[in-house]
C-alpha positions as CSV (number, residue, x, y, z in Angstrom):
1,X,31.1,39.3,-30.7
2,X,29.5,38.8,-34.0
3,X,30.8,35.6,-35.3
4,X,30.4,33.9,-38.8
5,X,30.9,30.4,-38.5
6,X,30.8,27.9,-41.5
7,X,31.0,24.1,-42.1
8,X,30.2,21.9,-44.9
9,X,27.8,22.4,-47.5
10,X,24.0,21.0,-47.1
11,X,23.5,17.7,-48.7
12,X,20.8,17.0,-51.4
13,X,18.6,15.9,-48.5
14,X,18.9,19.2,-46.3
15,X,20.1,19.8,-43.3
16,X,18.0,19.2,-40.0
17,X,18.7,19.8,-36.1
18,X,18.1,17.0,-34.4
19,X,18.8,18.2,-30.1
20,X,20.0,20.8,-28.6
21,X,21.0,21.5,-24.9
22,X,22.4,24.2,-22.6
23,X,25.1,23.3,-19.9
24,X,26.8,24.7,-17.6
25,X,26.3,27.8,-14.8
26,X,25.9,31.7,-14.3
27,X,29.6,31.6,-14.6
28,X,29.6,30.1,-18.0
29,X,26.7,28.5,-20.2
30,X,27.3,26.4,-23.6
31,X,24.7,26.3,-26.2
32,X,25.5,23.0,-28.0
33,X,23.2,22.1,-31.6
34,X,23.4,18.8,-33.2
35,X,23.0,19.7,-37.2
36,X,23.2,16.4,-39.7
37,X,25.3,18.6,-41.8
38,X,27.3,21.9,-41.2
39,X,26.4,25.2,-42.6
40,X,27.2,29.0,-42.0
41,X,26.0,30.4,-38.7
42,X,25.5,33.8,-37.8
43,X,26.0,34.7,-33.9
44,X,25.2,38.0,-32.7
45,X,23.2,40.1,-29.5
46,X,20.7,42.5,-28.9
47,X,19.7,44.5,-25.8
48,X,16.1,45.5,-24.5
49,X,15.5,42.6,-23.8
50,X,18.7,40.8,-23.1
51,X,19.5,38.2,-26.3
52,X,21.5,36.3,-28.2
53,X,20.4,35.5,-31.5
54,X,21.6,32.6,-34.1
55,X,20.6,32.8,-37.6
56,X,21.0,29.8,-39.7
57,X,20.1,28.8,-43.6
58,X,17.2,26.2,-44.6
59,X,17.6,24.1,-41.6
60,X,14.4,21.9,-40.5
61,X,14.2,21.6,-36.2
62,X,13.3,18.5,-35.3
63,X,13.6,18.7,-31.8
64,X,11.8,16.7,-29.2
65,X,8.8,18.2,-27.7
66,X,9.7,21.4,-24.8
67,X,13.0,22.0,-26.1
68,X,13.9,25.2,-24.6
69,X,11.0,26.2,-22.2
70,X,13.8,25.1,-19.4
71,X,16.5,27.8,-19.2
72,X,19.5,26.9,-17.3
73,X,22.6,29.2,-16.1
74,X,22.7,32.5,-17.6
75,X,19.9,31.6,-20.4
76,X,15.9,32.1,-19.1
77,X,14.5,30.4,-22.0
78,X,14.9,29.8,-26.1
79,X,12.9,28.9,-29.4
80,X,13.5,28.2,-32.3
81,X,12.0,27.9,-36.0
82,X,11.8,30.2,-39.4
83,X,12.6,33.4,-39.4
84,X,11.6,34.0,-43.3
85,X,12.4,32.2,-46.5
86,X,15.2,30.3,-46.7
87,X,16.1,31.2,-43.4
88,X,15.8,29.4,-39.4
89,X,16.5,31.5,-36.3
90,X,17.3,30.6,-33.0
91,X,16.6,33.1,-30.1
92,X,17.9,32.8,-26.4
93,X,16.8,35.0,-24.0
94,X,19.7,35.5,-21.3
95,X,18.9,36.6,-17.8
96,X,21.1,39.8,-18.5
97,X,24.0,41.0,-20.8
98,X,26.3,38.7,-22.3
99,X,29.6,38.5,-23.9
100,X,30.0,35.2,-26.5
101,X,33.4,33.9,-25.8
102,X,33.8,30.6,-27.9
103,X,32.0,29.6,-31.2
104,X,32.5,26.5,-32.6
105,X,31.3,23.7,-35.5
106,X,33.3,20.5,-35.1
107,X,32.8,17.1,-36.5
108,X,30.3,14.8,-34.6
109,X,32.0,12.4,-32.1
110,X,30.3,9.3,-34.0
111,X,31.1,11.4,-37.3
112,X,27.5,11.5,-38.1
113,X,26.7,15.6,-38.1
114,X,28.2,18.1,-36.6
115,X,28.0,20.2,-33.2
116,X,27.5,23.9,-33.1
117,X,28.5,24.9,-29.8
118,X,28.9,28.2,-28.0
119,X,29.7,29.6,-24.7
120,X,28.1,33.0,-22.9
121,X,29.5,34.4,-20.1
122,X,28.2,37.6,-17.8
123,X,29.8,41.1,-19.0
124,X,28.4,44.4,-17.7
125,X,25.7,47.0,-19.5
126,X,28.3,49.4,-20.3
127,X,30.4,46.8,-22.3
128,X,27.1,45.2,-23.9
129,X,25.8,48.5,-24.9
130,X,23.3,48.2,-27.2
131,X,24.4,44.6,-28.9
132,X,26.2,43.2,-31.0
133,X,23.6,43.3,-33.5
134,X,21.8,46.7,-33.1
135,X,22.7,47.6,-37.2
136,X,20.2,44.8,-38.4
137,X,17.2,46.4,-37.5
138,X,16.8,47.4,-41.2
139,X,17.0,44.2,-42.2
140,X,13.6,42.5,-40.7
141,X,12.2,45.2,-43.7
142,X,14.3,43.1,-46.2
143,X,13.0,39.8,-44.5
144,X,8.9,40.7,-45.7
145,X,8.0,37.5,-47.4
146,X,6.7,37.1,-51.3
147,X,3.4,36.3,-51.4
148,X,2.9,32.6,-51.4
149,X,0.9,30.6,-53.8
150,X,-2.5,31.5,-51.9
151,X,-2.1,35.3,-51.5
152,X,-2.7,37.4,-54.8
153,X,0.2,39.2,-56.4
154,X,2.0,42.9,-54.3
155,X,0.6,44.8,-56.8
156,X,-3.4,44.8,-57.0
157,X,-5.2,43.7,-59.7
158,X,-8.2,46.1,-61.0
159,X,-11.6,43.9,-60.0
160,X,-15.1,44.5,-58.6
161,X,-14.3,42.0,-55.9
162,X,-13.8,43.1,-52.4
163,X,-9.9,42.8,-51.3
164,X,-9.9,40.8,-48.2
165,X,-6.9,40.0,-46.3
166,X,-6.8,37.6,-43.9
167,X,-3.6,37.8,-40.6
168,X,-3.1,34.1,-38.9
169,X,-0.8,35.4,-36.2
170,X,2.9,34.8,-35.3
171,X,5.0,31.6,-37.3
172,X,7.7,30.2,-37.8
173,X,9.8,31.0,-34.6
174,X,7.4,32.7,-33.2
175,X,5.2,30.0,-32.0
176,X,2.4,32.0,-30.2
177,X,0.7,30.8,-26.9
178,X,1.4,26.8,-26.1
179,X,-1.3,24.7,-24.7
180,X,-1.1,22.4,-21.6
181,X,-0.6,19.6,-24.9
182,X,2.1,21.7,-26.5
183,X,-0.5,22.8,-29.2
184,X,1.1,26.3,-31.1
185,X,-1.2,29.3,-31.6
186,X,0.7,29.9,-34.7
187,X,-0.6,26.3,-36.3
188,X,-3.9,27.1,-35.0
189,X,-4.6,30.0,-36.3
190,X,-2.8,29.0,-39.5
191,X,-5.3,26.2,-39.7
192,X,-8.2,28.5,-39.7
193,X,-6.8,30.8,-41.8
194,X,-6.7,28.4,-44.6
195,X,-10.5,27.4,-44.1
196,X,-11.3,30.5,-44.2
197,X,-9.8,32.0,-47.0
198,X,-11.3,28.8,-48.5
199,X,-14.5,29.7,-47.6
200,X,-14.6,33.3,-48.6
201,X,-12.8,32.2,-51.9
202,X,-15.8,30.2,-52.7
203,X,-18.5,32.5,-52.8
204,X,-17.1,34.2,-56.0
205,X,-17.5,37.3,-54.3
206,X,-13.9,38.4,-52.6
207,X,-10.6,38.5,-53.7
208,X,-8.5,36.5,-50.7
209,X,-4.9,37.5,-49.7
210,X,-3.1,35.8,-46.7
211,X,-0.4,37.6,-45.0
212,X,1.2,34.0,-44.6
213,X,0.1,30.8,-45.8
214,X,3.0,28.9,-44.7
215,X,5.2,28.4,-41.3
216,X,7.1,32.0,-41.6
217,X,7.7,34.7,-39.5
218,X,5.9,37.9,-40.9
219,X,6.8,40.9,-38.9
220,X,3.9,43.1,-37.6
221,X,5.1,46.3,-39.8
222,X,5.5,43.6,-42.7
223,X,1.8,42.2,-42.0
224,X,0.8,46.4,-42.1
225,X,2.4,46.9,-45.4
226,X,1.6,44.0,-46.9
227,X,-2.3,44.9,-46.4
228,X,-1.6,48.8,-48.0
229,X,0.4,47.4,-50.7
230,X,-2.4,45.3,-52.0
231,X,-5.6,47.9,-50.9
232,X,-7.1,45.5,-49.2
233,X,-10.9,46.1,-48.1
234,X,-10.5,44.5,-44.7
235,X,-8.0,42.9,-42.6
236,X,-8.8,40.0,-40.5
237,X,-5.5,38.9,-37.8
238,X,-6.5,35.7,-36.0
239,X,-5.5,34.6,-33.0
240,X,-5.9,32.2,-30.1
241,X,-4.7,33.1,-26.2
242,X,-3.3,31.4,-23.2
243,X,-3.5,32.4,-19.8
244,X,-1.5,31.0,-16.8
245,X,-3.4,29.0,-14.2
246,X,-2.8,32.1,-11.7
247,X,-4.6,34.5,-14.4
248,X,-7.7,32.1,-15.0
249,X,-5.6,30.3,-17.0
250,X,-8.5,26.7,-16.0
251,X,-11.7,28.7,-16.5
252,X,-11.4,31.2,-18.3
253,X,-12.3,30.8,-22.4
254,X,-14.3,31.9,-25.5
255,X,-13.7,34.3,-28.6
256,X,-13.1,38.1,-28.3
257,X,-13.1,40.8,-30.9
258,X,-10.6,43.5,-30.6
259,X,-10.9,46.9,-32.7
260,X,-8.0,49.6,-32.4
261,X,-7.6,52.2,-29.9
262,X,-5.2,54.3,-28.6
263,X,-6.2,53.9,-25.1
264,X,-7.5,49.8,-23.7
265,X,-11.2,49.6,-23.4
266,X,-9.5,47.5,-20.0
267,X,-6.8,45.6,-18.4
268,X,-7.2,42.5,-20.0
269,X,-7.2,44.6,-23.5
270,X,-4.5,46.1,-22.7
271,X,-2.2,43.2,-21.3
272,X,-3.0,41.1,-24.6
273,X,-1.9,44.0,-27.2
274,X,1.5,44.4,-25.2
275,X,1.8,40.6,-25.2
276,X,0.9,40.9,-29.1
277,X,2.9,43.8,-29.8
278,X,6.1,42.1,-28.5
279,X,6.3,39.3,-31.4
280,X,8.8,41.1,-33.1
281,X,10.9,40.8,-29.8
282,X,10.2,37.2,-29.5
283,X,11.7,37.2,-33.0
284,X,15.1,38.4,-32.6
285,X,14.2,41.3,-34.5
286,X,15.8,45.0,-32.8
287,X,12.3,47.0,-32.5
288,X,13.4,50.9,-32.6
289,X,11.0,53.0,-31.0
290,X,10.8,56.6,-32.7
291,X,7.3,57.6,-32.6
292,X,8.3,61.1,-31.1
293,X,6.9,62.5,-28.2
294,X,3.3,61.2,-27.1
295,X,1.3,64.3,-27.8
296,X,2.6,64.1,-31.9
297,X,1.5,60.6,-31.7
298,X,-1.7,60.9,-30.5
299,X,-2.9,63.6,-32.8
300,X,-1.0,61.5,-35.5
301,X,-3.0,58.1,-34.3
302,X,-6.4,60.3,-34.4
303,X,-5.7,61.0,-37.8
304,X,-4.4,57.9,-39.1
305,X,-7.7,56.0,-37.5
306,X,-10.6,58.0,-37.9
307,X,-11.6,56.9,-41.0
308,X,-11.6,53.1,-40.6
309,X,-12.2,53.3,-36.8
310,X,-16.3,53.6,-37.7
311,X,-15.9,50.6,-40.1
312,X,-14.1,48.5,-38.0
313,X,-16.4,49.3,-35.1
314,X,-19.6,47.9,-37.8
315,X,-17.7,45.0,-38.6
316,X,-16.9,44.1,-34.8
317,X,-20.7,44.6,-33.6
318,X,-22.0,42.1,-36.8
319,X,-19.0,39.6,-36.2
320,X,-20.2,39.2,-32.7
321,X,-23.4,38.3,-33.7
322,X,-22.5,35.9,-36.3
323,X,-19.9,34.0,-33.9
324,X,-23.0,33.7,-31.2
325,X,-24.4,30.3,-32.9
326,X,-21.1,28.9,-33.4
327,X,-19.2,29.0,-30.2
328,X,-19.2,30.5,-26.5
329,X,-17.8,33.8,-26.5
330,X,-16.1,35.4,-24.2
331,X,-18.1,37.1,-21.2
332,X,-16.6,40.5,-23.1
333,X,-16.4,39.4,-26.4
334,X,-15.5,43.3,-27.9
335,X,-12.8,44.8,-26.8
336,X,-10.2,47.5,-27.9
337,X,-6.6,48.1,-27.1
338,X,-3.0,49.5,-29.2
339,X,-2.9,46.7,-31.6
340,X,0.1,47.4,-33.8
341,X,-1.1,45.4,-36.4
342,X,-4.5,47.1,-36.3
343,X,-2.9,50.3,-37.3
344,X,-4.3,50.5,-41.0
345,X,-5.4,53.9,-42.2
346,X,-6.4,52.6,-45.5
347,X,-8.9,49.7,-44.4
348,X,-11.0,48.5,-41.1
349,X,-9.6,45.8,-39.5
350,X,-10.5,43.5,-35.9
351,X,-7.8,41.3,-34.3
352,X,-10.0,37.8,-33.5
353,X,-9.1,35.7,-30.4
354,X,-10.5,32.7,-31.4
355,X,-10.1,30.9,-27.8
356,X,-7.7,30.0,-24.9
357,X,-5.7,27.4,-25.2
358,X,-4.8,26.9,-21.9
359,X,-9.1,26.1,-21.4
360,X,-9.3,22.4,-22.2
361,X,-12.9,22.6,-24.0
362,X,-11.5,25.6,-25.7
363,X,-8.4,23.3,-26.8
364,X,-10.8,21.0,-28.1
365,X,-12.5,23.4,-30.5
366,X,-9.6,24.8,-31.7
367,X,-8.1,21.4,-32.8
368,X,-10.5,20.4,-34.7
369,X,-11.1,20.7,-38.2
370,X,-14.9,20.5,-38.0
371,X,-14.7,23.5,-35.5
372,X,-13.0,25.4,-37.8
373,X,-15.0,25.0,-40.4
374,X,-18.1,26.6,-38.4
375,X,-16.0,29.0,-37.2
376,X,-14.9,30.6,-40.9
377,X,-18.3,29.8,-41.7
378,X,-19.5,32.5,-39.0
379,X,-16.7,35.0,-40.2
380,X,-17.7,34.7,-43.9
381,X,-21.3,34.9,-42.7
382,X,-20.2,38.3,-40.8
383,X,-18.3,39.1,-43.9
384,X,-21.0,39.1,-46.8
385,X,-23.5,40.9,-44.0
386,X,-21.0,43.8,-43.4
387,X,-20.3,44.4,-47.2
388,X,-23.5,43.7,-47.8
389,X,-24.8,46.9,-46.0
390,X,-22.0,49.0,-47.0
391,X,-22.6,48.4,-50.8
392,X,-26.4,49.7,-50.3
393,X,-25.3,52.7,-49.3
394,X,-22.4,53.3,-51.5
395,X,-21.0,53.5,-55.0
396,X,-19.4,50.7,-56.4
397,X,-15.7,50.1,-56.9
């Protein structure tokens, strides 16, 4: 089923979500959202993994704190937030393939709202096939944000200034790693983001894009294109981790550098870029593989990185140094793995993780605003060193 649902317009004040609950069994499971006003709803599914996906316009979650890390009946988990402008998302993830039976948007019983309610029940793989909703993978390429107030125009400007770009991972409904205190990665790293394209603003010496600046989801080809469409000089994605307690969730912390590379440098490197890579799943959005057959790829990923891979090796080794002062870093603080958004042929770029979040003194650090601060201060420092020695030994732009 793919199901269009609509209600009453938005009032002048917006529309908000104020709870939402599952009920029921494996038999049958009801998905039930209280909304202060009605408005269209779009229901559909996707397979690989197992989803159901509701996209909804302009509506603000305020829902109390955890809602949806419990799953219930035939639903493992869900989330919720902005998908892109002008646009929220909800994502369930279902414990296999479902069929929706009943949709509805009814008048609240104290006639304050509304409730969006509907019902999953089991069907088989055949039946599911690939989802209601496998035609709208095209359509996270529509999705790519504008730039926002604090990124520079699409098209480039002509300056002497160095083009920096600057990646705080995941947002809007994709919240990142949670910590123990329900601290997002996504505001984290959004929060440094900020101070740091602050910071590198001020020196009068870079030109400073964002690939968001606000509470959106960007999708990891849209964070790619968005650096090529402006030619930036160097892309920066920041990030902060979170490891369960069985995984050294308690002791293990401090900030790691990753560069790009076909093959993991190790385990660990490895784990994180799958767990990175799958943001666009965690989404909602229907991630098509067709990279061809692995030998084409590889000679195409040699090509595509050989180039920047030098650069973004310099930049790594002088970030490390710079972040020494500031902070603990991570007993392997450089690292390398199949980062899809380090896949830039036109620029060297390093995927930070600033900390663990699931390390209280790491938690600490991250939250605050002084923190940051010395932080960006290290990266800028590690910015105008690397440029620095690049520009003695090459032409100007």
């Amino acid at each position: 089923m793919h199901a269009w649902l609509a209600c009453a317009v938005a009032s002048e004040d917006g529309v908000f979500a104020s709870r939402a609950v599952l009920s029921g069994d494996a038999a049958r499971t009801s998905f039930r959202l209280e909304l202060s006003v009605g408005v269209p709803a779009e229901i559909y599914t996707l397979a690989n993994p197992y989803r159901v996906i509701v996209d909804l316009p302009d509506v603000e979650f305020r829902l109390p704190d955890g809602t949806g890390l419990e799953g219930l009946g035939l639903v493992r988990a869900f989330r919720y937030g902005q998908f892109a402008e002008r646009k929220a998302r909800i994502v369930l993830d279902t414990t296999g393939p479902v069929r929706i039976e009943r949709a509805a948007m009814t008048a609240a019983p104290d006639a304050k709202g509304v409730v969006f309610t509907f019902d999953m029940v089991p069907t088989d793989p055949a039946s599911f096939g690939v989802g209601t909703g496998a035609g709208k993978e095209a359509e996270s390429e529509d999705a790519a944000p504008a730039p926002s107030e604090s990124t520079a125009p699409a098209t480039p400007a002509v300056s002497d200034k160095r083009v920096i770009m600057i990646d705080p991972g995941h947002g809007g409904i994709d919240g990142g790693a949670v910590s123990v205190s329900n601290i997002l990665e996504k505001d984290i790293v959004l929060a440094v983001g900020k101070e740091l394209s602050l910071q590198l603003a001020a020196t009068g010496r870079y030109d400073v894009r964002m690939t968001r600046a606000t509470d959106v989801f960007v999708s990891l080809d849209q964070r790619v294109k968005l650096s090529a469409a402006q030619n930036v000089d160097l892309f920066i994605s920041l990030h902060a981790d979170s490891l369960a307690a069985e995984d050294g969730g308690g002791y293990v912390r401090g900030a790691t550098v990753y560069t790009l590379s076909e093959r993991a440098s190790d385990e660990q490197a490895r784990l994180m870029a799958e767990k990175e890579n799958a943001s666009d799943l965690v989404a909602g959005i229907n991630v098509v593989d067709g990279d061809g057959n692995d030998e084409v790829r590889s000679i195409l990923f040699d090509l595509m990185t050989r180039e920047t891979a030098n650069f973004s090796a310099d930049f790594s080794n002088v970030l490390v140094r710079k972040l020494k002062p500031a902070r603990v870093l991570s007993r392997a603080p450089q690292r390398a793995a199949a980062f899809k958004v380090l896949k830039q042929n036109h620029a060297p770029s390093v995927l930070i993780e600033l900390g663990y979040l699931s390390h209280p003194e790491d938690e600490k650090l991250l939250k605050s605003p002084a923190w940051r601060k010395k932080i960006s201060a290290s990266i800028t420092a590690a910015v105008d060193t690397y440029f620095a020695k690049r520009t003695a030994g090459s032409p100007p732009r």
